[in-house]
N, C-alpha and C positions, 0 to 999 in steps of 0.2 A: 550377431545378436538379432533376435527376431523384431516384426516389426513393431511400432512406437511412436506416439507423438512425440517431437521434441519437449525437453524438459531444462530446466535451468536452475542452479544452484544459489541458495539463498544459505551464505558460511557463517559461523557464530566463531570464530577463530579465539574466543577469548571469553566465548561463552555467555553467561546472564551478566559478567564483571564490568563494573562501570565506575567511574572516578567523580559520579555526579549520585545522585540520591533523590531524584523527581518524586514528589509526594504520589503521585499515580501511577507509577510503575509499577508493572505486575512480575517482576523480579522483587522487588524491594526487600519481601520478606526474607529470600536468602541469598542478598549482596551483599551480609556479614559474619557469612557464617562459612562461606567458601575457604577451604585453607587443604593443600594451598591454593595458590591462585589457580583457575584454569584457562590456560594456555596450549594452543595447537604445535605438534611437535612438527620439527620439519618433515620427518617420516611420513608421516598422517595429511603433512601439505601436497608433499608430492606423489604420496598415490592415490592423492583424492583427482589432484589437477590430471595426471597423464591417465586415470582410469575414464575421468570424463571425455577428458578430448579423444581417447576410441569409440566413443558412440557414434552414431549418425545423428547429428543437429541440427540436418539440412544445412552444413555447412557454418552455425553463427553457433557460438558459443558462448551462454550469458552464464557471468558469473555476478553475487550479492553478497556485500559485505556487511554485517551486521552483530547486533551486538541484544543488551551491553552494549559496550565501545569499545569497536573494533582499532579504533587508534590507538588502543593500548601496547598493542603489538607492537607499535615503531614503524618509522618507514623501512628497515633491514627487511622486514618481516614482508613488505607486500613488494619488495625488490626481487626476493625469492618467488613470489607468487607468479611474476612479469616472465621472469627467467624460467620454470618450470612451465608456463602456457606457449613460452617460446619455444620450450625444448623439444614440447611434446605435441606442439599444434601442426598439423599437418599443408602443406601447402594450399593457399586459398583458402582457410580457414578464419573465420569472423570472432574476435573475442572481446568481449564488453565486458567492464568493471565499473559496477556501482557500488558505491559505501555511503550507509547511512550511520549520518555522525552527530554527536550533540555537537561537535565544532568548537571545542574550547581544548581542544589539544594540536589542533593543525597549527603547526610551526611551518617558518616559512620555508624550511628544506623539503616537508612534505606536500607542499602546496606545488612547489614548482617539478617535484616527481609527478603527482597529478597530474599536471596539466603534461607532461613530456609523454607521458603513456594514456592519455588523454581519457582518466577516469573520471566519469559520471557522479558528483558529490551531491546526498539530501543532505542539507543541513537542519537540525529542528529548532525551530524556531515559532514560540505559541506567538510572535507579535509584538507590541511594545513593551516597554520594561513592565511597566505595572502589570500588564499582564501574564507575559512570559515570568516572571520573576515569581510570582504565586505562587509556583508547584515548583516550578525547578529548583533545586537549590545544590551546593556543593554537599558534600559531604560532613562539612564544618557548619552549614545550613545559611551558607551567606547567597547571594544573588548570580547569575550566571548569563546575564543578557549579556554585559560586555563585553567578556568573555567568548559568545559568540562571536559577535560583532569582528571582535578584532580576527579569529578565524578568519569570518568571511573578507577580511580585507586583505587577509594572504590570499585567497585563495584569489579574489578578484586583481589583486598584482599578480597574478601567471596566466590572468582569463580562463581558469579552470572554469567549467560551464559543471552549474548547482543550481537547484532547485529548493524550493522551501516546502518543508514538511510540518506541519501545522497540527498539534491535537489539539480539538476541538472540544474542548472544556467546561467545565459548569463556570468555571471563569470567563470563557469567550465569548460563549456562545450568545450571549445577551447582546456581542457588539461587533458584529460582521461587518458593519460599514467598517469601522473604526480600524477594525486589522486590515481591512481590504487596503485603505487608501495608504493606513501606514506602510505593507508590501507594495504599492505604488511609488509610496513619497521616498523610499529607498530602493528604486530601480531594479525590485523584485521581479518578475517577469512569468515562473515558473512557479505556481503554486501547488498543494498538494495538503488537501483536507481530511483530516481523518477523525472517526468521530470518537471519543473517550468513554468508553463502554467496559468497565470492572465491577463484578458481581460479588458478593459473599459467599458464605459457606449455604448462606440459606437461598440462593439466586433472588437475592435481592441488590440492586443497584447502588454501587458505593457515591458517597457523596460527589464527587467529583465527576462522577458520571454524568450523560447528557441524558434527556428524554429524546422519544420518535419525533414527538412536536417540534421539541427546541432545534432539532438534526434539520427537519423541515424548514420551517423559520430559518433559520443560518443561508443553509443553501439557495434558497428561492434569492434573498436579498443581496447573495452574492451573485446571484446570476444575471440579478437585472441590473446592477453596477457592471458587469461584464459586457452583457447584450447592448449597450448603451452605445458604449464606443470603441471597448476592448475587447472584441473578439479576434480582431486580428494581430493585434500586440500580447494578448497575456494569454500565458497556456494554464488551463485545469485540467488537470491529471483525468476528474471524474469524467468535464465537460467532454474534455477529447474522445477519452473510451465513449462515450455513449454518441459521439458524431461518428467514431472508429466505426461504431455496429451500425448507424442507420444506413453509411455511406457504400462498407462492406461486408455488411450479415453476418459480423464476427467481431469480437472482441478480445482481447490477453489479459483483461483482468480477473480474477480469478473466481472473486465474490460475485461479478456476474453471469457468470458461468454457470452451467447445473452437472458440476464432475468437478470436483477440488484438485485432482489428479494432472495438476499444473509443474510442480516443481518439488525438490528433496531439500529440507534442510539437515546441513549438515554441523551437528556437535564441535567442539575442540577437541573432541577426543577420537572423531570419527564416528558417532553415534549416527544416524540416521533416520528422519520423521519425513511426516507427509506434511507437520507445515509449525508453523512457527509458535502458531497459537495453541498446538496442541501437541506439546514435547511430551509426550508423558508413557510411563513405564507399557501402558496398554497398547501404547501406538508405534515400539519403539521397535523398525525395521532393520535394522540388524547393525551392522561396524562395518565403511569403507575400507579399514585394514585388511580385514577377511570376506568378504562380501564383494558381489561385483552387481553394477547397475540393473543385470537383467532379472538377477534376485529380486532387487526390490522393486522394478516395476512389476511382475508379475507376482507380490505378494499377495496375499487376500486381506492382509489387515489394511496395505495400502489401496487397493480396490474399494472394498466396504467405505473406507473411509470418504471414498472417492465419491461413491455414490450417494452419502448420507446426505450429500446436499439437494439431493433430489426426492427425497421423501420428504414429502412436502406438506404444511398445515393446510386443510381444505379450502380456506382464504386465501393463499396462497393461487391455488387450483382453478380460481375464477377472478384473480385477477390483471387485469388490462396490460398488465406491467410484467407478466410473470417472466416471460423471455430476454429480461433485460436484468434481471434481478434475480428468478428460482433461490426466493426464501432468502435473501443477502448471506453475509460472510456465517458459516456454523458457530464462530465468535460470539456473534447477538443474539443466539438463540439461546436464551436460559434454561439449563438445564443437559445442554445438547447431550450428554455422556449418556443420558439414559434414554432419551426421545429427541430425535430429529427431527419430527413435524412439531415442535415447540415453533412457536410464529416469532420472528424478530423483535428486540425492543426497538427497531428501526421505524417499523413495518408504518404507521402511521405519516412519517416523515419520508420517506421516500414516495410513500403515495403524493404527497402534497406538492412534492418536486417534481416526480414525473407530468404532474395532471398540470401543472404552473410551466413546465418548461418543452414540456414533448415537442407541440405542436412549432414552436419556436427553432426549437434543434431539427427538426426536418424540415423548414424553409432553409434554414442555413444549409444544411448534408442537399437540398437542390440545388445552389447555387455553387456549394464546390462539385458537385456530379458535372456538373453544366461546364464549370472553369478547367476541369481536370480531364475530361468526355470519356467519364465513369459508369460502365452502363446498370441501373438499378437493381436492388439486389431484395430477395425478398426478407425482409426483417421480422416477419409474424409477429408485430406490435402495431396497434391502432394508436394511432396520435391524433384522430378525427374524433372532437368534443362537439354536441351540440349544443348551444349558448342553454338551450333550457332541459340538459339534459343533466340528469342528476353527475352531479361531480365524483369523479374518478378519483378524487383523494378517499371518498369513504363519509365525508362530513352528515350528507343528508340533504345537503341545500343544492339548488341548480349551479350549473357550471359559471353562467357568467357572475353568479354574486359571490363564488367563492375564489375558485384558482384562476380561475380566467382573467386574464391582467391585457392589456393593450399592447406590451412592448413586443416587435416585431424584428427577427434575426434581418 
């Protein structure tokens, strides 16, 4: 195979199908119309797994389990998976399993499979009942926090190590302290924020959806509950990637990235996308059963797509941030199918975090450089505000009366 970034597999083994009914799910529409169910055939399992582990991965081989809900499958189904990466992984070969799960079907036999094959569990979870309880709801439309909960207490009798996966909601978003301490006051540790961003027909923002503002707001007040005293006990997914880049001029997440050309996901049926958000007939790179990897990285539908995150809105173009962000995830950009320089509905609230948190995240990325003797890396990002120099959020007002805040990493 010619050459290639590594790349890592993000599986839908069961498709958009879920056993849950979350009022903001952007399946929702056809989680009742599927028949039959869709389900990955073992065929399709294992020439997905032995096609992957012949590429060069630099050696580590990430696989993603996702859904829907991928625990629909059963634990038989990711025993095959375990067995097939074994069969076909080559000596000294590295292979990670993460499954993102609503967590109300982890029974305790697949709790203690996890933890024996030591997979990486998100669990979602918007936070306390009254607020996770809002959108989620079963199928029957009764409540589902419990339901977690007890999940998570299997998983925590096998020390399965999970993270919490958070969307950040027109319910939440008003009360970040509130979720923060509750994933405290329950020996959360591993956070993981995402913000709730679904559009209509007319790219208008559905209710449930957040504003730039409110994304801003959220973030800033988690960060300075973090910076306080928990930078060295709690992990944030966002906080880490962006210490990740100042510390090593590089990041894996993908939104901030400017080349989407990160990862394949793959169908239950063996279909093939460039990404999660954008399964769609236009996008669709061909079938793992007949197609081989080097097909679809050197497609052009997969390219283009790769690159649209880099045509960028002229605001965009001149802004402070641009090398940490290039335009966020193609998701927030309304309208993206037809125009990629469409500017984020983030775009406001990201501004407000970086200009609130930069200068903070590179005293801290100095003193792990210093602890670690990491030699400095160039980041082509200015974290350097001057108190009366107009604010990097965009507001219009000087820096110290807007984002500029006292607390020091």
């Amino acid at each position: 195979m010619s050459n290639y970034k590594p790349f890592s597999l993000l599986v839908k083994p069961a498709g958009a199908d879920c056993n849950l009914r979350c009022k903001y799910c952007f399946y929702i529409d056809h989680l009742d119309i599927q028949d039959p169910k869709p389900r990955m055939l073992d065929e399709t399992l294992e020439r997905m797994i032995s096609s992957y582990m012949r590429t060069n991965q630099n050696g580590n081989y990430a696989f993603g389990w996702q859904g829907g809900e991928p625990t629909l499958m059963g634990v038989d189904f990711f025993k095959n998976v375990v067995k097939y990466q074994q069969r076909y992984g080559h000596s000294g070969a590295l292979v990670s399993n993460g499954l993102q799960t609503n967590g109300t079907l982890i029974t305790d036999e697949m709790a203690k499979f996890f933890a024996q094959y030591k997979f990486l569990i998100g669990m979602s979870l918007d936070g306390p009942p009254e607020l996770h309880n809002h959108y989620r709801k079963t199928i029957g439309d009764k409540n589902t926090h419990s339901l977690v909960m007890k999940g998570i207490k299997n998983l925590k009798k096998y020390d399965v190590q999970f993270n919490i996966l958070m969307l950040v909601n027109a319910k939440g978003v008003r009360q970040p302290e509130k979720i923060y301490r509750y994933m405290l006051d329950n020996n959360f540790y591993y956070h993981q924020y995402i913000p709730c961003i679904e559009f209509d027909q007319n790219n208008d923002p559905l209710p449930f959806s957040i504003t730039g503002e409110q994304w801003g707001d959220f973030l800033c007040k988690i960060f300075d509950l973090w910076i306080k005293k928990d930078k060295y006990r709690v992990s944030v997914r966002l906080f880490d990637s962006i210490l990740e880049y100042l510390i090593y001029g590089e990041t894996h997440v993908c939104y901030m990235n400017n080349n989407c050309c990160q990862y394949f996901v793959v169908e239950h049926d063996g279909g093939v996308y460039p990404c999660d958000f954008f399964v769609r007939d236009d996008l669709y790179l061909g079938n793992i059963n007949t197609g081989e990897w080097e097909d679809f990285l050197s497609s052009p539908v997969y390219k283009k797509f790769g690159s649209n995150k880099s045509i960028l809105n002229e605001e965009c173009k001149r802004c402070p941030f641009l090398n940490i962000c290039y335009g966020d995830c193609q998701k927030n950009r309304p309208g993206n199918i037809n125009n990629p320089k469409t500017l984020s509905v983030l775009c406001k609230g990201w501004k407000k975090f970086y200009a609130h948190t930069l200068p903070s995240f590179e005293n801290l990325a100095k003193k792990i450089r210093l602890e670690r003797n990491i030699p400095k890396r160039d980041c082509k990002i200015s974290v350097k505000f001057g108190r009366n120099d107009p604010c990097p959020c965009g507001s219009g007002d000087k820096y110290k009366k807007c984002c500029m805040k006292p607390g020091v990493a």
